[in-house]
N, C-alpha and C positions, 0 to 999 in steps of 0.2 A: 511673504513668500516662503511657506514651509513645505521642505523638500519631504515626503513621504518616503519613509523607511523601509525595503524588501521587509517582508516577514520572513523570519527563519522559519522552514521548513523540518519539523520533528519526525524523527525516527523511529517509526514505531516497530519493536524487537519481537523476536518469532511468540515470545508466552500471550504475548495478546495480540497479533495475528491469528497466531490458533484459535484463539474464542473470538473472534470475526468469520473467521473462514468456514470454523467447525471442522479444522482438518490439520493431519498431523503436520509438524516442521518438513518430514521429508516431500508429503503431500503438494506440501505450499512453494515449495525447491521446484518441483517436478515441475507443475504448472507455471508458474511466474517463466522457467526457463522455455516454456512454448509459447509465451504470452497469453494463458487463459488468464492469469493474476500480475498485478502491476508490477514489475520488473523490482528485483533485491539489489539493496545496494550496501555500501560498506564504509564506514568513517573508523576507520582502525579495527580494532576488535568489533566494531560495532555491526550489525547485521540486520538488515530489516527494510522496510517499503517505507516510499516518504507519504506522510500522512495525506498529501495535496493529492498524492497516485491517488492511495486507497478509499478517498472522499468521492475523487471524481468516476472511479471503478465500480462504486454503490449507487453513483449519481444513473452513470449510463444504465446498469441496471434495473431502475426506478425508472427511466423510460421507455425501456421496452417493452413492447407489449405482450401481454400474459398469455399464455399458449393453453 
């Protein structure tokens, strides 16, 4: 009986955000705060989307369909 471990969820920081999004840090501020982009979050100094947001934020846009 092996109990299965949460995965920690990683923090991904605005420099590579930016080459995801193709949009500047203030950009990516604007939008996340209206929820076009998965919500920032903050572990001290630290600043950024959790990578589980940003996988599943690519996912839903891979099923929508193409205009």
């Amino acid at each position: 009986m092996s109990e299965e471990k949460p995965k920690l969820d990683r923090i991904i920081r605005y420099p590579e955000l930016q080459k995801l999004f193709a949009r500047c840090k203030k950009s990516i501020k604007r939008h996340s705060d209206v929820g076009k982009l998965p919500r920032l979050v903050r572990d001290g100094k630290i600043v950024g989307m959790l990578q589980s947001e940003v996988e599943a934020y690519f996912q839903r846009l891979r099923q929508q369909p193409a205009r």
